[in-house]
C-alpha positions in Angstrom: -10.9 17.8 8.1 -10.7 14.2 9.5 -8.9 11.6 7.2 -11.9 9.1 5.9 -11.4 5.5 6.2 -10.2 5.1 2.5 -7.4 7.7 2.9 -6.4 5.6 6.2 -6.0 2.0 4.1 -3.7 3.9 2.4 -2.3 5.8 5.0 -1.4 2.1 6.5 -0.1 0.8 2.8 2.1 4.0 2.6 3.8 3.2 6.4 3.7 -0.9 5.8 5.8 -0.7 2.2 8.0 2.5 4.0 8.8 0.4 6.5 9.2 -3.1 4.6 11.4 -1.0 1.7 13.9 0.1 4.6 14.3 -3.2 6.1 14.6 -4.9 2.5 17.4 -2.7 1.8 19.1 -2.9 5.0 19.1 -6.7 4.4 20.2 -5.9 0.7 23.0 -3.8 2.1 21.7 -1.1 0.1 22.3 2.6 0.7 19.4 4.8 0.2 19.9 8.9 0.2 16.6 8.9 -0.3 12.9 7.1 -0.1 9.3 8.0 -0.3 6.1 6.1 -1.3 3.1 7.2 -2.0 -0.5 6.0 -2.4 -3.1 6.5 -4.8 -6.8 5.4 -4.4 -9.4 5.6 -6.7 -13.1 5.5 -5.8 -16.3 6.6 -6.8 -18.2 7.6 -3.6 -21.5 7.2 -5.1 -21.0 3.6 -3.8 -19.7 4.6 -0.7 -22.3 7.3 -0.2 -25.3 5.1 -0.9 -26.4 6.9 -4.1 -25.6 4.2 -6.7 -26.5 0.7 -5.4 -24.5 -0.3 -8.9 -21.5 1.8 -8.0 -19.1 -0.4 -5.8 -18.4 0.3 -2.3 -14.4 0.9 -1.8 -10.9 1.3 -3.8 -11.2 -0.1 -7.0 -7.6 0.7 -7.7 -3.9 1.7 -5.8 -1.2 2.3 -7.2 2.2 2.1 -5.1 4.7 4.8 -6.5 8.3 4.8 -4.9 10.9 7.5 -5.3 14.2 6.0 -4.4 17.6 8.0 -4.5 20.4 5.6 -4.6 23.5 4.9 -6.3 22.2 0.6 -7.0 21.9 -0.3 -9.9 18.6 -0.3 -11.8 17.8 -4.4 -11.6 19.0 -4.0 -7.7 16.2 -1.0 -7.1 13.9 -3.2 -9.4 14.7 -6.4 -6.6 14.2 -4.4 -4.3 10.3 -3.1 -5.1 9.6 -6.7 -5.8 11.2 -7.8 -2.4 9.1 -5.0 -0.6 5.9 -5.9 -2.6 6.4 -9.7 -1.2 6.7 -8.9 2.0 4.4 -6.0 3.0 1.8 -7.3 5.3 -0.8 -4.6 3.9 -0.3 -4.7 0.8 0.1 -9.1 0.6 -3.3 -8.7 2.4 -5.0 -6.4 0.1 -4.1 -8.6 -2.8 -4.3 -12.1 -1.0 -7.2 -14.5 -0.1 -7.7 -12.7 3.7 -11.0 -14.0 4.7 -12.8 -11.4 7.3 -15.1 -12.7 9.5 -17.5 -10.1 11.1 -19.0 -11.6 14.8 -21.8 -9.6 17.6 -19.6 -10.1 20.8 -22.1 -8.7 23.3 
């Protein structure tokens, strides 16, 4: 089964704040054994689906989870999720003031 296009914005959250979190903590000098992040989306697809015109259309809520193995201090791994969460270009889009412009080009 094909990913839909709501498992995909996450899909690109997951990679953004993977690959934000390593560079944070390379700049950090931070040794990880171990990273993951995950992604979860909730939705109702009656809005999606066109069933319930009142239902919204999209994620009404994410939530980032991390699961870091490292040796840092707790207020170190807490800078560090803060760090990531300023500088992932997903996520700082998702939550920003992006305006998206939609144009006919031929």
């Amino acid at each position: 089964m094909a990913a839909c296009s709501g498992e995909m914005l996450l899909q690109a959250l997951v990679s953004c704040a993977g690959t934000t979190l390593a560079a944070v903590a390379v700049s950090m000098g931070l040794q990880m054994q171990a990273a993951t992040v995950k992604a979860v989306g909730r939705m109702d697809f009656r809005g999606t689906m066109g069933v319930s015109r009142e239902t919204p259309v999209g994620m009404t809520d994410i939530q980032l989870l991390f699961s870091l193995q490292t040796d840092a201090p707790k207020d170190t791994v807490s800078k560090l999720v803060q760090l990531t969460e300023r500088y992932c270009v997903v996520l700082r889009t998702l939550t920003g003031d992006c305006t998206v412009r939609s144009e006919i080009i031929s």
